[in-house]
C-alpha positions in Angstrom: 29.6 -53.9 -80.3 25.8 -52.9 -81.0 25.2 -49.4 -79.1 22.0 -48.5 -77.5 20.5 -44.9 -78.0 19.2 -44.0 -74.4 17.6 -40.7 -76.1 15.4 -43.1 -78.2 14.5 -45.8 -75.3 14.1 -43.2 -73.0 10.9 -41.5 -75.3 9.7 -45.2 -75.5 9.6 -45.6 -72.1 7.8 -42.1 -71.1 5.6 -43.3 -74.1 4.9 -46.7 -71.9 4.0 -44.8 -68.9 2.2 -41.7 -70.0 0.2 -44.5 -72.3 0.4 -42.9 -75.7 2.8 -40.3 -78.2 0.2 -38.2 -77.3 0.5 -37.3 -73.7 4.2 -38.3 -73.7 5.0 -35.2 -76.2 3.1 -33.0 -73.8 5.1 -34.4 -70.7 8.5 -34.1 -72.9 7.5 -31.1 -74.6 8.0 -31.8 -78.2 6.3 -32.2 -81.4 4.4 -35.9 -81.5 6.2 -36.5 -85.2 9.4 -36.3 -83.3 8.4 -38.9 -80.9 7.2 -41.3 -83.4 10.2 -40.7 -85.7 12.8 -41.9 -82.5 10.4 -44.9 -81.9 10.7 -46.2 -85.3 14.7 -46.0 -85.2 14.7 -47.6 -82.3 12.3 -50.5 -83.6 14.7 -50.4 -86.2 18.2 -50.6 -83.9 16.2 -53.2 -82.1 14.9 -55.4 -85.7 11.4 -55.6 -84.5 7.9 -53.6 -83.2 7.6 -52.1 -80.4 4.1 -51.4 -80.5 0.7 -52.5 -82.2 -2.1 -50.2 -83.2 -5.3 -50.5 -82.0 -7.4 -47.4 -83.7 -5.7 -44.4 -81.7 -3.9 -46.7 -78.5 -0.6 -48.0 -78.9 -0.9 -51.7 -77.6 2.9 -53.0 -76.7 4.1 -56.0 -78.2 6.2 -59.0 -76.8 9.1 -57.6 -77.2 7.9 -53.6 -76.7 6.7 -55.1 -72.9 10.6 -56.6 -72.6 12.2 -53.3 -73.7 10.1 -51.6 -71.7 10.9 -54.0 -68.2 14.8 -52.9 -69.5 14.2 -49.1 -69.7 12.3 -49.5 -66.4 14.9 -50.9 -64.6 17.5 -48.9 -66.4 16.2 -45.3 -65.4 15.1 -46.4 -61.8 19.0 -47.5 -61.5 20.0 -44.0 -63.0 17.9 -41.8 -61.1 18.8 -43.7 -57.9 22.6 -43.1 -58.7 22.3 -39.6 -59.4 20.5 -39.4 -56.2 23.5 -41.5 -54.2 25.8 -39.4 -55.5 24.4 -35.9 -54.9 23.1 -37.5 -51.6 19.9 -36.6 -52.1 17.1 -38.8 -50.6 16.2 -41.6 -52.8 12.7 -41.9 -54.4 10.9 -45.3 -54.2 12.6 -48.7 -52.8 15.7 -48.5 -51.7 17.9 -50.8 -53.1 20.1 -52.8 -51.4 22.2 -55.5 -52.5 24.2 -57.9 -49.9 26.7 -60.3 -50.0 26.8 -62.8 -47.6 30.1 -65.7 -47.0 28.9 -68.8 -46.7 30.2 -69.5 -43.4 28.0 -66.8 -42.0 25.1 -68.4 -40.0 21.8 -67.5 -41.6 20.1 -66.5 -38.5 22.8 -64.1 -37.9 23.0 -62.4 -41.2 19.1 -62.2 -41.1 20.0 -60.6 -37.5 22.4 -58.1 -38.9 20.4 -56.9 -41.8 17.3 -56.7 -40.0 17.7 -52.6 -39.4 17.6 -52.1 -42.8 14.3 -53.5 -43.2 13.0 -51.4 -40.2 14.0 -48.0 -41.2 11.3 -46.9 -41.9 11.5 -46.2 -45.6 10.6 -49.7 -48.8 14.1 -51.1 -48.8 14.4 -54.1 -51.9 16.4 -56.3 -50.5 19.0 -58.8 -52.6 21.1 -61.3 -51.0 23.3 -62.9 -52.6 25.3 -66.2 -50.7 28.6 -67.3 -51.7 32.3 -67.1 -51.3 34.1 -64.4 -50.4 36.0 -64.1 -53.2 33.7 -64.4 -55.6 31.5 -61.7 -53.2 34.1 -59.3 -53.0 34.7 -59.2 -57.2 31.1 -58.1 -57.5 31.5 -55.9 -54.7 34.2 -54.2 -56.7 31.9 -53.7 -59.3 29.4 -52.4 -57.5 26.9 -55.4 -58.3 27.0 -55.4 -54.3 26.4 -52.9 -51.5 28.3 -54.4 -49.1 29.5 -58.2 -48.1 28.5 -59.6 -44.2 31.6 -61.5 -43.0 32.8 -63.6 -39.8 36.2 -62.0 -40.6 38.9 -60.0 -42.5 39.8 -60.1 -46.5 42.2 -63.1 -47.2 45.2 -60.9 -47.5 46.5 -61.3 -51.9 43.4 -60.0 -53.1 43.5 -57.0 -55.8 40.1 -55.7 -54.5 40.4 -53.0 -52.5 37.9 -52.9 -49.3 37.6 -51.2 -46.4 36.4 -53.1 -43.2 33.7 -52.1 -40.6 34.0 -54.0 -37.5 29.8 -55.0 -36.2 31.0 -56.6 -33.0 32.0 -59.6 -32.0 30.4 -62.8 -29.7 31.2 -65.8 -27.9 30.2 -69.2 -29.4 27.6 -71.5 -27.8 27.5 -75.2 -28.1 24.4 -77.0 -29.2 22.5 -81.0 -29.8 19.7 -82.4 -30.6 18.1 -83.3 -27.8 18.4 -87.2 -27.7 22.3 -86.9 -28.4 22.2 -83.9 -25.7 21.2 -86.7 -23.1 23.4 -89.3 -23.7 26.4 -86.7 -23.5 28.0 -86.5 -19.4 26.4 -83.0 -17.9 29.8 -81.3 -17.4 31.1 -79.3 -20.0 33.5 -78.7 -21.8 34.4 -82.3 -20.7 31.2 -83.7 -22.4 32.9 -82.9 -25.8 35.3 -85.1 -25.2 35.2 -88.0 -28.1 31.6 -86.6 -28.5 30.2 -86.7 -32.8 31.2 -83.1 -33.5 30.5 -81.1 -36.3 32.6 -78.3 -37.9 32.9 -76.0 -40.3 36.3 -76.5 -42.6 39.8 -76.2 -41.1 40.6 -73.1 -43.4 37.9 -70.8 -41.9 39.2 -68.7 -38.8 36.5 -70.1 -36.4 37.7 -73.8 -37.1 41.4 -72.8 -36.1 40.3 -70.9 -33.1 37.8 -74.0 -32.0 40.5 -76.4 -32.2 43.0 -74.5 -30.3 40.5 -74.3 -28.0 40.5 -77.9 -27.4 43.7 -78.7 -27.4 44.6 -76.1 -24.4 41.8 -78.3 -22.6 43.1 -81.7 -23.8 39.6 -82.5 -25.6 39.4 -84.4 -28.6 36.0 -84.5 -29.9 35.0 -87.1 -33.0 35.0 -84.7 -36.1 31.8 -86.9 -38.1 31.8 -83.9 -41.1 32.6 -80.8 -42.3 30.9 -78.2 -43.6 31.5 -75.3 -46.0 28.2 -73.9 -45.9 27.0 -73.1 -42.4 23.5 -73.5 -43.1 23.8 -77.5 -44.2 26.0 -77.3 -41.0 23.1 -76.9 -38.6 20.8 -79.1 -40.8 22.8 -82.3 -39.9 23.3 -80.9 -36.3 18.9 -80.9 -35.8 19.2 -84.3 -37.5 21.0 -85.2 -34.4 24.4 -86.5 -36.4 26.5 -84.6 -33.8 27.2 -81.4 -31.6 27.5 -77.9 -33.8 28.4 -74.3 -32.7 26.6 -71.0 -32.9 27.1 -67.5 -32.1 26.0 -66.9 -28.6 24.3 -63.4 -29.0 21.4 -65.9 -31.7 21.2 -69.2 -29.2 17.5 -68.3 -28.1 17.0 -68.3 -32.2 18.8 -71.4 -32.8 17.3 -73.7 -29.9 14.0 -72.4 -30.9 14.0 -72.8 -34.9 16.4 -75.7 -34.4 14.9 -77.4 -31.4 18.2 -78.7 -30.0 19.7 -78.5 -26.5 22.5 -76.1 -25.3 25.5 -77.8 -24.4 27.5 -74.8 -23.0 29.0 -71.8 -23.7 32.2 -70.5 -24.6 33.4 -66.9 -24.4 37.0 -67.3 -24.9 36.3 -67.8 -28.4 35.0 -64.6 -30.1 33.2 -65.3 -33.4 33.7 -61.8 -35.0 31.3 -60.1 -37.9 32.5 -57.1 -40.6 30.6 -55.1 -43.0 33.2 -54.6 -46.3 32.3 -52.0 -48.8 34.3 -50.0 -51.3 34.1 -47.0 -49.3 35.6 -45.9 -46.4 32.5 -43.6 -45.0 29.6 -45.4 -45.7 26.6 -43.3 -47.6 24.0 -46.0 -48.3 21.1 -45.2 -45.6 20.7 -49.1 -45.6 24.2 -50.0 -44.7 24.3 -47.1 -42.3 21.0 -49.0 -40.1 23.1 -52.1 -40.3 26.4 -51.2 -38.9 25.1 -48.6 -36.6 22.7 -51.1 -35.1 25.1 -53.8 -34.9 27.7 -51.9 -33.0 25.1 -49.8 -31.0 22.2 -52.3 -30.2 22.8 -55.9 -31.1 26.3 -56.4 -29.9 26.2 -53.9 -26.8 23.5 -56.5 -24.9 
């Protein structure tokens, strides 16, 4: 394995910013030969220049000005973990990377996560959408703040998590509006052999949905299925059948979506969790999230 010398990048990269050998030996504090000498072993580690000379500037090359968007990003990362971990406020951007399951509904994550963008300090935000599995293996690895759930771990897993409960919601029944019409005015009874769309029978919601209807003898025409919430509510504006939401974002939904409400259902309580790594969470970001969820956004 080819090892980096940090030492060496990090005088190129003081070099970058201060703008020549010159200043960056008086921000360093020693000699400019001793610089110049780390720069040309790290040209060498690297098999190519770093910079061109232009009289008495230092003009970066191609690849100085991609070593240079490397070192940026890997001294930003290493000051803002020596700050995490001495919890010290963190200079610049706050970073914050979240995972989000698939089965989440968008306008709810964006719901959730909202507080972190309001905290009143530059948070750069990353989400990143996709299975829980494969969410909670770069949350092990720290490639992830935290994952945004509609429920617990799938118990087997050899990552361990630690699970902050947000708050939980009834579900609310929605249709485009032409489909909306031609469906009888009482519910839950207008569900009954009505074009329903779900998400898959393997998600917690789907079980609970179908008990539901089977306690009230309803039997509703399951056209699709969905793994990804967000295609979900696609076909559901396209009018191909009746689709569910969490109550506590209906406004949201019949607005963005412009569909109908149906009726609601509280004995079904779609639930949302924060996982992390650690058991008191640090990160000022995720702090804003959970806080607000439990405090503000399901209290209403």
């Amino acid at each position: 394995m080819e090892w980096l010398n940090y030492h060496h990048l990090y005088y190129f990269w003081i070099v970058m910013k201060e703008g020549s050998i010159t200043a960056a030996s008086t921000r360093l504090r020693l000699a400019q030969s001793t610089i110049s000498a780390q720069l040309t072993k790290l040209e060498a580690s690297l098999g190519g220049k770093l910079f061109n000379r232009q009289g008495r500037k230092l003009e970066a090359t191609d690849l100085g000005q991609m070593v240079f968007q490397y070192a940026d990003k890997i001294f930003s990362l290493g000051r803002e973990l020596m700050d995490q971990v001495h919890s010290r406020p963190v200079v610049g951007p706050l970073s914050l990377k979240v995972g989000i399951v698939d089965v989440v509904p968008k306008l709810m994550a964006r719901k959730l996560i909202e507080p972190a963008l309001g905290m009143g300090k530059t948070v750069r935000l990353a989400c990143h959408e996709g299975k829980e599995k494969d969410l909670l293996a770069d949350l092990a690895l720290h490639n992830l703040d935290l994952v945004i759930s509609d429920g617990l771990p799938q118990p087997g897993l050899s990552v361990k998590t630690y699970n902050h409960f947000l708050g939980e919601c009834g579900i609310t029944f929605f249709a485009e509006k032409k489909l909306a019409q031609s469906l009888p005015e009482k519910f839950p009874d207008c569900l009954d052999n009505a074009p329903m769309l779900m998400p898959m029978t393997m998600s917690w919601l789907r079980g609970a949905v179908d008990q539901w209807f089977e306690a009230l003898s309803i039997r509703p025409v399951v056209v699709a299925e969905f793994e990804d919430n967000a295609l979900l509510t696609v076909f559901g504006q396209a009018g191909d059948g009746v689709f569910i939401a969490p109550t506590i974002i209906e406004s949201e939904v019949k607005d963005q979506y412009q569909v109908d409400i149906i009726g609601r259902c509280d004995n079904i309580k779609d639930r949302f969790y924060a996982i992390s790594v650690e058991r008191i969470l640090k990160h000022p970001a995720v702090v804003a999230i959970t806080d607000t969820a439990r405090h503000s956004v399901f209290s209403r």
